[in-house]
VONULUM-15877 format. One record per residue (C-alpha): x, y, z; chain. Coordinates in Angstrom, 1 decimal, decimal comma. Layout:
! residues N
- X|Y|Z|A
...
! end
This chain:
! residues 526
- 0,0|0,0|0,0|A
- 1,5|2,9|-1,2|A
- 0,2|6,1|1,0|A
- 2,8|8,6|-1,2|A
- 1,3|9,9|-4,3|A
- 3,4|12,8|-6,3|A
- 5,9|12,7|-3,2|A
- 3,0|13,5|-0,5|A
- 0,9|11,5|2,0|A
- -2,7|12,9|2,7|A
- -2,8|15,2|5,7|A
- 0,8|15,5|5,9|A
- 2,3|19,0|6,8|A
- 4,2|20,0|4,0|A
- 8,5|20,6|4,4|A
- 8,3|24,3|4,7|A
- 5,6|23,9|7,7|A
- 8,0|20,9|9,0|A
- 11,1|23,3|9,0|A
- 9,5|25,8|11,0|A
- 8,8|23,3|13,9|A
- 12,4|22,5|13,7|A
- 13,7|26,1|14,0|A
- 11,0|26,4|17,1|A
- 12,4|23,8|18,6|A
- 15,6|25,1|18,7|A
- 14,3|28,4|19,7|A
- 13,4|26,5|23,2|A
- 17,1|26,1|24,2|A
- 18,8|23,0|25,0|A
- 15,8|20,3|26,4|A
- 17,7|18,7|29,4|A
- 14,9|16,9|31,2|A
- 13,2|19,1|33,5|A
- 15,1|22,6|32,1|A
- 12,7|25,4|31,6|A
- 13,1|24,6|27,8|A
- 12,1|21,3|27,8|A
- 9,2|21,9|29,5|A
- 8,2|25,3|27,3|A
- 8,8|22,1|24,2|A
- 6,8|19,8|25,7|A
- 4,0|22,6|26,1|A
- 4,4|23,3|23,0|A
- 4,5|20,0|21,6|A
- 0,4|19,2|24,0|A
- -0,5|22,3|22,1|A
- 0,1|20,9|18,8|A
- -0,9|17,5|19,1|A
- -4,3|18,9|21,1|A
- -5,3|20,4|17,8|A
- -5,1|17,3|16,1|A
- -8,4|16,0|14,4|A
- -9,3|12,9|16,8|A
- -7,0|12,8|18,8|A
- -7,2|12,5|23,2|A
- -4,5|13,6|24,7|A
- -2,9|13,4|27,7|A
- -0,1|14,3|30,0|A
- 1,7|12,3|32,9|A
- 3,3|14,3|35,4|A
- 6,2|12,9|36,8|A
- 8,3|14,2|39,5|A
- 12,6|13,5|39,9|A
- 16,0|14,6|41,3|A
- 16,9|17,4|38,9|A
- 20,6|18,4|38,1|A
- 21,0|21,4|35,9|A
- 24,4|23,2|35,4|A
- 24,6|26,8|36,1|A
- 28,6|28,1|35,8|A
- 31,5|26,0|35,0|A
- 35,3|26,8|35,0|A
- 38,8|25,6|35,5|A
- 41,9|27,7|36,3|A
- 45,2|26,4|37,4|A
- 48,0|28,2|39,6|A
- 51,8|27,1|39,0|A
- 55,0|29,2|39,8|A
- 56,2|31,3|37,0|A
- 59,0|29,8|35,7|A
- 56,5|26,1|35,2|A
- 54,4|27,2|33,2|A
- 51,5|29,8|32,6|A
- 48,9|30,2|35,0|A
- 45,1|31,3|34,3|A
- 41,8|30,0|33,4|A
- 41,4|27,0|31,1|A
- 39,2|26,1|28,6|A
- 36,5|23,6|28,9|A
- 35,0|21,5|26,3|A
- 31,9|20,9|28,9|A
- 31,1|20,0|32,1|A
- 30,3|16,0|33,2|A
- 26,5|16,3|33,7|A
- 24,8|15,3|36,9|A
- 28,3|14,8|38,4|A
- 28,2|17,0|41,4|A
- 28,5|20,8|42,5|A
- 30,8|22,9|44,2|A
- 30,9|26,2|46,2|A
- 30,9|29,5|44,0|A
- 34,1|29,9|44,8|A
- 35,2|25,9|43,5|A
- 37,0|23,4|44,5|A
- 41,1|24,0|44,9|A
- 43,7|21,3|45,3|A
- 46,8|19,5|43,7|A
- 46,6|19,0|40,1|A
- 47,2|15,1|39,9|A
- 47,6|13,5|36,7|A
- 46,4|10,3|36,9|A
- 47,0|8,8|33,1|A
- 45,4|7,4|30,5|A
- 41,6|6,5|31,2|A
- 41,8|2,6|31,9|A
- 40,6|-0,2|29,2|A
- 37,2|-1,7|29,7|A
- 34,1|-0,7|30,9|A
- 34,8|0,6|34,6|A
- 31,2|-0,5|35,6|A
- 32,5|-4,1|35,1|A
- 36,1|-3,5|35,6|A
- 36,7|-1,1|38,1|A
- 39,3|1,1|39,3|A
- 41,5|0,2|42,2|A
- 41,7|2,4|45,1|A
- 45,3|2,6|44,3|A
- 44,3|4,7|40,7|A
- 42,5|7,4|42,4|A
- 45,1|8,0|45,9|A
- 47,3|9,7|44,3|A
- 44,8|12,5|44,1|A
- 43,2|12,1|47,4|A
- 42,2|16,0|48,6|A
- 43,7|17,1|44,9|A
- 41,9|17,3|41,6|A
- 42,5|14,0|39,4|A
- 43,1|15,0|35,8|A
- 42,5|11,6|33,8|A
- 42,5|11,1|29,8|A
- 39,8|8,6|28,0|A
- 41,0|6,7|25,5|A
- 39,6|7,6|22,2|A
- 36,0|6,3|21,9|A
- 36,1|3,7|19,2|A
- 34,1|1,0|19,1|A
- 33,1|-2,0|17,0|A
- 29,4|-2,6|16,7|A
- 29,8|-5,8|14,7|A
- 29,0|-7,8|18,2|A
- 26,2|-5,4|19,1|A
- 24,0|-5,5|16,2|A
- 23,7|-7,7|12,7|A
- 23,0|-5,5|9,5|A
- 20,2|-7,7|7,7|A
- 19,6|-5,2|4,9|A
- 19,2|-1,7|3,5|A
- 18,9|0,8|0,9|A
- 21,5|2,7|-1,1|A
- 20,6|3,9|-4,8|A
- 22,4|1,5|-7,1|A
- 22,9|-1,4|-4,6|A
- 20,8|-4,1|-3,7|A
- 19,9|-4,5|-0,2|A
- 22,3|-7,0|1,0|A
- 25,2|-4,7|-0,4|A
- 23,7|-1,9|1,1|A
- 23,6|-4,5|4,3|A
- 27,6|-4,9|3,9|A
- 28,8|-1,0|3,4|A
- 26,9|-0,2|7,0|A
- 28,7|-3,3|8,2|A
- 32,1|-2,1|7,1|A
- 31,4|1,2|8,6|A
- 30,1|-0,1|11,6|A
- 33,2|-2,0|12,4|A
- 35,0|0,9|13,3|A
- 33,3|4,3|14,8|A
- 34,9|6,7|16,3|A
- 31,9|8,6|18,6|A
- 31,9|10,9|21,7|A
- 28,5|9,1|22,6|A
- 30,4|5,7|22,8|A
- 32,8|7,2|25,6|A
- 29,7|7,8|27,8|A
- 27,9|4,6|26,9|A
- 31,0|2,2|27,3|A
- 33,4|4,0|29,1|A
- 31,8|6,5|31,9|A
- 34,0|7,7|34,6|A
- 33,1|6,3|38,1|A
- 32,7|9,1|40,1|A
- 31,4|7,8|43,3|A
- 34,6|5,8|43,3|A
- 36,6|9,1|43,6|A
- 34,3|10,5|45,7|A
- 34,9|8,1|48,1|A
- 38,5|8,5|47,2|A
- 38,3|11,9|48,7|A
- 39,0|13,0|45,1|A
- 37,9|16,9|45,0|A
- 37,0|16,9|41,3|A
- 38,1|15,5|38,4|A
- 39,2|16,7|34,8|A
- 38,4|14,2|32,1|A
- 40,2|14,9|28,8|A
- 39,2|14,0|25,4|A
- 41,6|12,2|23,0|A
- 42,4|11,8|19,6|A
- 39,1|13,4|18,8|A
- 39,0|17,2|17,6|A
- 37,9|19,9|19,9|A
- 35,5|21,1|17,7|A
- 33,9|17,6|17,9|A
- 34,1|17,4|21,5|A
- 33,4|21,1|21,9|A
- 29,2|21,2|24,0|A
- 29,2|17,3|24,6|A
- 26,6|16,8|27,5|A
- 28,4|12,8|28,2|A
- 27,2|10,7|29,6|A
- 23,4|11,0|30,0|A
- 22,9|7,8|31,6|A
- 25,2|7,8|34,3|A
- 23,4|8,4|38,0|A
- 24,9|10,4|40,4|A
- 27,6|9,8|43,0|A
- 25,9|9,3|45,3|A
- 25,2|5,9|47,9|A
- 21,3|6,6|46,7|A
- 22,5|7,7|42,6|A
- 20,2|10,9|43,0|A
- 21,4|14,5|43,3|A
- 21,0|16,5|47,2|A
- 21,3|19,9|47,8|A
- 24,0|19,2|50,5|A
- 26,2|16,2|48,4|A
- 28,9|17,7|46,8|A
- 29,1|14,7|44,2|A
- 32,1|14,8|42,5|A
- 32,0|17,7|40,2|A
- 33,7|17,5|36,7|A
- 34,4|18,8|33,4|A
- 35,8|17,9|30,2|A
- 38,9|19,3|28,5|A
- 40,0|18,3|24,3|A
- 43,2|16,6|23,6|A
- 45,4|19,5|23,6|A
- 44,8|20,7|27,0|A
- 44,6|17,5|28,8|A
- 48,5|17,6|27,2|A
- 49,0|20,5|28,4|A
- 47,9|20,4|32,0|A
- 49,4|16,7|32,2|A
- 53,0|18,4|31,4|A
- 52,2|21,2|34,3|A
- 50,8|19,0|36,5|A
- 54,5|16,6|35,9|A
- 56,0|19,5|37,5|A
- 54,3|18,8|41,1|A
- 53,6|22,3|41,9|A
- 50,2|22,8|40,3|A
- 47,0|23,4|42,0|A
- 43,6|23,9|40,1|A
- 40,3|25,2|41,0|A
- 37,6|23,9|39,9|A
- 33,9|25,5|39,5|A
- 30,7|23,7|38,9|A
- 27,6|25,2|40,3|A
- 24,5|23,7|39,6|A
- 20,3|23,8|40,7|A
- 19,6|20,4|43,0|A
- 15,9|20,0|43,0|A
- 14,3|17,3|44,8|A
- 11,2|16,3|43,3|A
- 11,2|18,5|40,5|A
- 8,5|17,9|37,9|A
- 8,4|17,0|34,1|A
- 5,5|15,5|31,8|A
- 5,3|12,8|29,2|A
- 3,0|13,8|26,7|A
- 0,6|11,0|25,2|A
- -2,9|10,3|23,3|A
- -4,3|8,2|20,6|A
- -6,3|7,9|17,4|A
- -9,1|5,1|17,9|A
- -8,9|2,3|15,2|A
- -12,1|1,6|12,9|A
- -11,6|-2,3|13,0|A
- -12,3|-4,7|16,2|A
- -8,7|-6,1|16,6|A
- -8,3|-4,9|19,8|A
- -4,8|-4,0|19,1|A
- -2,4|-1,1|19,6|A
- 0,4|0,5|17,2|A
- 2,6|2,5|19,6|A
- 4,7|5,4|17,2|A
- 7,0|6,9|19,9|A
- 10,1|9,3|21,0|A
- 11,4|11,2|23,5|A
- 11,4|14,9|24,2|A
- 14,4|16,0|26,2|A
- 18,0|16,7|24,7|A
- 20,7|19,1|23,9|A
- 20,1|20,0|20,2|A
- 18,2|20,1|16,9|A
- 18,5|16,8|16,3|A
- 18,4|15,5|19,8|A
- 15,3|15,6|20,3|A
- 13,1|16,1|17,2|A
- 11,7|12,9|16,8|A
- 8,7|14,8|18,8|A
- 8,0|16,8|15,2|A
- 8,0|13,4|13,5|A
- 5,2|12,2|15,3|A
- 3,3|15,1|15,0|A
- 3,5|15,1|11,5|A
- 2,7|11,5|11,4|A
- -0,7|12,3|13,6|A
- -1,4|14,6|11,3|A
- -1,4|11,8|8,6|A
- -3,4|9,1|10,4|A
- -5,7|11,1|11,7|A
- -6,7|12,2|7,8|A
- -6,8|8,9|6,7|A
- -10,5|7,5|6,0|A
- -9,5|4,3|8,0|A
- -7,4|3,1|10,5|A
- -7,0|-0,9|11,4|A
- -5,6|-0,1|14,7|A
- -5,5|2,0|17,7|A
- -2,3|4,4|17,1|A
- -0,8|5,5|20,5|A
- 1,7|8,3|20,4|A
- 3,8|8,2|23,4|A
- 6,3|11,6|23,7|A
- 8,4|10,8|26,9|A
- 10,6|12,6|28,9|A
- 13,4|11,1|30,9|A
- 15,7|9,8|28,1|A
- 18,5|12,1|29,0|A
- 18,1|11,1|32,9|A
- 17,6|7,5|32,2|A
- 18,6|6,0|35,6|A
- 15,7|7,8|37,3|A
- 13,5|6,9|34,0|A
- 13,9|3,8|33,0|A
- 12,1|0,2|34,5|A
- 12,9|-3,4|33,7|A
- 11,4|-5,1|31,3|A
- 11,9|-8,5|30,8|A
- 11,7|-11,0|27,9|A
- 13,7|-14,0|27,7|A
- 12,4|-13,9|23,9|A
- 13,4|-10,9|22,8|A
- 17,0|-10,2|25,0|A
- 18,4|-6,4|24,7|A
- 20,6|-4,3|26,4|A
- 19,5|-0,9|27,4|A
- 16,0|0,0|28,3|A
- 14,4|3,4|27,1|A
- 12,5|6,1|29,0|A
- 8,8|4,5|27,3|A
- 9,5|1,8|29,6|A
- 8,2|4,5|32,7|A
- 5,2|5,3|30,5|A
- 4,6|1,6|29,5|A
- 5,0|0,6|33,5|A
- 2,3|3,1|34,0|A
- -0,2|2,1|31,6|A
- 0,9|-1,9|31,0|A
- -2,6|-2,3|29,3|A
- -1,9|-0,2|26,5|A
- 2,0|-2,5|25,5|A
- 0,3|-5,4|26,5|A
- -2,4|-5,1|23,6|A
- 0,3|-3,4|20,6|A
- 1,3|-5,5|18,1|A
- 4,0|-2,8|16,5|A
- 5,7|-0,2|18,0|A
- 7,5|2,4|15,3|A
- 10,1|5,0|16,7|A
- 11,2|8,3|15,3|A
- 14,6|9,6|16,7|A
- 17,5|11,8|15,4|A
- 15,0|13,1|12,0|A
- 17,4|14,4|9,2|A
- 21,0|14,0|10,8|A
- 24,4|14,3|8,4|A
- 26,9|12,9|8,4|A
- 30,5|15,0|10,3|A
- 34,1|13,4|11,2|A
- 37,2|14,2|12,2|A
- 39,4|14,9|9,2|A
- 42,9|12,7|9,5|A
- 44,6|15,2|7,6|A
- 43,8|18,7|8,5|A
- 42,4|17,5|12,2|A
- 39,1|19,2|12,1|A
- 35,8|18,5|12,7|A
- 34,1|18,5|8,9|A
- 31,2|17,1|7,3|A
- 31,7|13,9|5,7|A
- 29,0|14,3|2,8|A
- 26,1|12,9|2,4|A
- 23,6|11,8|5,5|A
- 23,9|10,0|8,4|A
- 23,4|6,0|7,7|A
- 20,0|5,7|8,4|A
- 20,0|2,8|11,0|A
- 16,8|1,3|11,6|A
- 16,0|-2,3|14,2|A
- 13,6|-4,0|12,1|A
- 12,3|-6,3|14,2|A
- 9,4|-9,1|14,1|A
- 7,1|-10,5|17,0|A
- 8,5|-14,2|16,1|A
- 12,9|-13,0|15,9|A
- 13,3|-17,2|14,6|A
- 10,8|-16,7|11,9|A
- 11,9|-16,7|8,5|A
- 9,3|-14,0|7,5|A
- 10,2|-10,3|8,6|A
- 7,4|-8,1|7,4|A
- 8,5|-5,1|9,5|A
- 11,8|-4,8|7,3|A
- 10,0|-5,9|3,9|A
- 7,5|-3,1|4,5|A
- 10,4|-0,2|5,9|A
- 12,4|-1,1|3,4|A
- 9,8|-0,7|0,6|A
- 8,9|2,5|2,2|A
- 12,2|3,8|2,3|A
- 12,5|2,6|-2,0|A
- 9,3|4,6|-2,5|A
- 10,2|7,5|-0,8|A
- 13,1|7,9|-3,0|A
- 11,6|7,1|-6,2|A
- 9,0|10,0|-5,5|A
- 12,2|12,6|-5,0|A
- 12,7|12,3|-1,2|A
- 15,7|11,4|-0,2|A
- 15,8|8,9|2,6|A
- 19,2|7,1|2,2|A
- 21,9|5,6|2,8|A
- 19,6|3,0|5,5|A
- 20,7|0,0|7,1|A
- 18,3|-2,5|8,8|A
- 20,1|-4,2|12,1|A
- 18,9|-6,6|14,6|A
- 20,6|-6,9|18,1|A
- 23,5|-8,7|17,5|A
- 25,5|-11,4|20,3|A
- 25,5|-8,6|22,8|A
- 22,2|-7,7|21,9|A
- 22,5|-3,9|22,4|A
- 19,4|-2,0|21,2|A
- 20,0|1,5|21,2|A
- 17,3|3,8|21,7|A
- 13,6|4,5|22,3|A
- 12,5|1,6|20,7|A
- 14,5|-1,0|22,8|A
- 11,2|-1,3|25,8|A
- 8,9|-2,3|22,9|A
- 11,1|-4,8|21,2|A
- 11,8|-5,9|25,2|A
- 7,7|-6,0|25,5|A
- 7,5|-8,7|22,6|A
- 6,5|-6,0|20,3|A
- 7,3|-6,1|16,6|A
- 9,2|-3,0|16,0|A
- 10,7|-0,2|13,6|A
- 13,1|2,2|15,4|A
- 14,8|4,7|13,3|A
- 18,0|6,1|15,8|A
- 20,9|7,3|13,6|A
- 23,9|8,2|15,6|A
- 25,9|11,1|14,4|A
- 29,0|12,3|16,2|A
- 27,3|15,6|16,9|A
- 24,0|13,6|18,5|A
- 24,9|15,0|22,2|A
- 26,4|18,3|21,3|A
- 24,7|21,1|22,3|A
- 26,0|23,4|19,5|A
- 29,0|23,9|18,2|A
- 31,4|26,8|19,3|A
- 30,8|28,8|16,5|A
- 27,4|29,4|16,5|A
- 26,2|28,0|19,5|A
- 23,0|29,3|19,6|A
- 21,9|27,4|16,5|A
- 22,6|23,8|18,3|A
- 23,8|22,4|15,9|A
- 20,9|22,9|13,4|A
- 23,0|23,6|10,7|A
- 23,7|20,3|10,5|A
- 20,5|19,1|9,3|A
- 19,0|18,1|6,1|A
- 15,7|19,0|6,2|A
- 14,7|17,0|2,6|A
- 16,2|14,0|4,4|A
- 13,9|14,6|8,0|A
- 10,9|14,8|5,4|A
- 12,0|12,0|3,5|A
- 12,0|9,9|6,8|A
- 8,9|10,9|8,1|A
- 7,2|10,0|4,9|A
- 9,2|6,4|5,3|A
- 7,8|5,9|8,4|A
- 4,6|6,8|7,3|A
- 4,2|4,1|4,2|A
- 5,3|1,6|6,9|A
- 2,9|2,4|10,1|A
- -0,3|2,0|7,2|A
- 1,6|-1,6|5,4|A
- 1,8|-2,8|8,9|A
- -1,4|-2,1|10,0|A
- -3,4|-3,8|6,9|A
- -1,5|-6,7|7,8|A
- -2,8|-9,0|10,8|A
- -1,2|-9,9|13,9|A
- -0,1|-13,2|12,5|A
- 2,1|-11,5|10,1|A
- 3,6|-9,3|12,6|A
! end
């Protein structure tokens, strides 16, 4: 069933209409869950979708242990004839990490080394690692954040003009195999803070490496680390362990004063603690005209640092917009716009499925804890994240942060009710969406289909449902840029320069063809 005629889908908001959402939402700010721009976007967002034909809508309010940054700063103090003495530039601060006095934090500048190998949630660091700094500042450098994903997902298809799908499949593989990403560092790699803390560390530096500063310039990493704290959760009177990030050169460059012995540093991190602040997941539905009895969930979250983190939110509105035109609708559609994503260990429940195995659970899982009835009856659940991303490295040669050409690989879980079947309808019908959306002049490429692979990670929004036993289609891209919160040019813009707005309409429409296949086909099928 193809819902695009002449490069449109009835009801749809055209691009130009589309755009302007985008450029609102980065009129809000940066979205960190809770932050008076997030909450002005998720008004904004009730507003929208309350206008919808057919719609009910409504809002949870949820309440949590808020973190937000206010001022940041490093300065070091070393005798004149070490070195030069003065304020240092940042890169960012290490979100929900801890707070100190106006005034900072001053101590010994201790340079611990290179960031240790493996995952320090598994590994761990030694007491021995952090007592050299005990009452100092640790300065400590992460190892670049490269990472293979040919163990956490399996590329079963895709779409690249020219190519047939299992070529398409094997170019995503090869660039899979090795990514360099600032997100990886937080996911894989996240500095444990309550173990300095308890260290009597005073703060720590963490320096970037082999990684540009423009890349690294405005990462909020990690976002899914809880605090250091006994309890995980941010207290007005718990210091934490405050941090911030430094780039490659001046991680260097403090390491060679800190050699010296006679540095000290001070470091400032203020930041709002609010107990029980609040923040609201936005939800509704469009009733079904058949009897199934069955749900389509088409979700996202709301909270982030940039244009394209989050604006999966202006996806979904588009597609309610689109459903709710249609004459007919086999299903229920439930539109779930969560918060939380960018707090997950306050946002995020278990949910358990020896059948379908994943790692990571999204911040849906709250809203699906809360309303189990709703899960319990879907069939498909269809995520929108990261709409319109391109693709930016770091250049080898010149050793700046420059666009690559061309878009972001589209990477999407495809993923049936049945994983041993055979038949996987949720791929055929994406992937025929995508081909369609290209052949009517929307570009929507290059797209890889994955499945979890032998450590079945599942990245995104759409990992609860696939946990649920939900058939799923989860579009999450990952750009380098996906946590930045502007670059340091033209901060203000966060990073919306970036985007290709023909490509966010092309993958809307995508998603749109696939949500109506899906839903003429029966649960048997799914």
């Amino acid at each position: 069933m193809n819902v695009i005629a002449g490069g449109t889908a009835v009801g749809m908001p055209g691009l130009p209409e589309v755009w302007q959402w985008q450029e609102q939402l980065v009129g809000f700010g940066t979205r960190y869950t809770g932050s008076s721009g997030h909450a002005a976007y998720v008004d904004w967002l009730a507003g929208q979708l309350s206008a919808v034909p057919g719609l009910t809508m409504r809002t949870d309010r949820l309440t949590f242990s808020r973190w937000l940054a206010r001022e940041f700063a490093l300065t070091v103090s070393v005798p004149a004839s070490a070195g030069r003495s003065g304020p240092v530039p940042l890169a960012y601060y290490y979100p929900y990490s801890g707070q100190t006095p106006p005034g900072g934090v001053t101590g010994r500048l201790v340079d611990l080394g290179l960031f240790p190998a493996g995952n320090p949630v598994v590994s761990g660091y030694t007491d021995a690692f952090w007592a050299p700094a005990r009452g100092g500042i640790a300065l400590i450098r992460a190892v670049p954040p490269e990472f293979s994903l040919d163990l956490a997902q399996t590329p079963t298809g895709g779409y690249v003009p020219g190519q047939i799908s299992a070529l398409a499949a094997i170019d995503y593989a090869a660039y899979a195999a090795a990514q360099a990403n600032p997100i990886f560092q937080g996911l894989f790699e996240p500095v444990p803070l309550l173990d300095a803390k308890n260290a009597a560390v005073l703060g720590v530096i963490v320096a970037w490496t082999g990684l540009p500063d423009g890349e690294v310039v405005n990462q909020y990493n990690p976002f899914t680390t809880s605090y250091p704290a006994a309890s995980g959760l941010p207290t007005p009177g718990d210091p934490g362990c405050p941090a911030v990030w430094v780039g490659d050169a001046t991680g260097a460059e403090l390491a060679g004063l800190a050699a010296g012995g006679q540095a000290t540093a001070t470091l400032v991190l203020t930041a709002d603690i609010t107990a029980g602040a609040a923040t609201q997941t936005v939800w509704g539905w469009l009733k079904g005209s058949g009897d199934t009895g069955q749900n389509i969930i088409i979700n996202t979250h709301t909270d982030g640092p940039n244009a394209v983190e989050e604006n999966g939110g202006l996806g979904l509105l588009a597609l309610a917009r689109h459903l709710a035109a249609l004459p007919s609708r086999n299903r229920d559609m439930y539109f779930a716009l969560v918060t939380g994503h960018f707090q997950l260990p306050q946002f995020s429940r278990a949910i358990v499925n020896p059948a379908h195995p994943e790692v990571g659970q999204g911040a849906v899982s709250t809203w699906m804890a809360d309303h189990p009835d709703i899960y319990q009856a879907a069939v498909l659940g269809v995520t929108a994240e990261h709409l319109g991303a391109t693709m930016w490295t770091g250049d080898p040669g010149t050793g700046q942060y420059v666009p690559a050409g061309g878009s972001e690989w589209g990477a999407t879980y495809t993923m049936q009710r049945d994983v041993l079947s055979l038949v996987n309808a949720e791929q055929d019908a994406y992937l025929a969406a995508v081909a369609a959306v290209n052949a009517s002049g929307w570009p929507d490429y290059p797209v890889a289909t994955v499945r979890p692979g032998t450590l079945p990670a599942y990245f995104g929004e759409g990992s609860s449902l696939y946990a649920a036993g939900l058939g799923t289609v989860s579009l999450c891209p990952s750009p380098t840029y996906l946590l930045q919160a502007g670059d340091a040019q033209q901060p203000q813009l966060l990073d919306l320069d970036k985007l290709d707005q023909r490509l966010m309409y092309g993958q809307i429409l995508a998603l749109a063809q696939t949500i109506r296949t899906l839903d003429a086909l029966p649960a048997t099928a799914l």
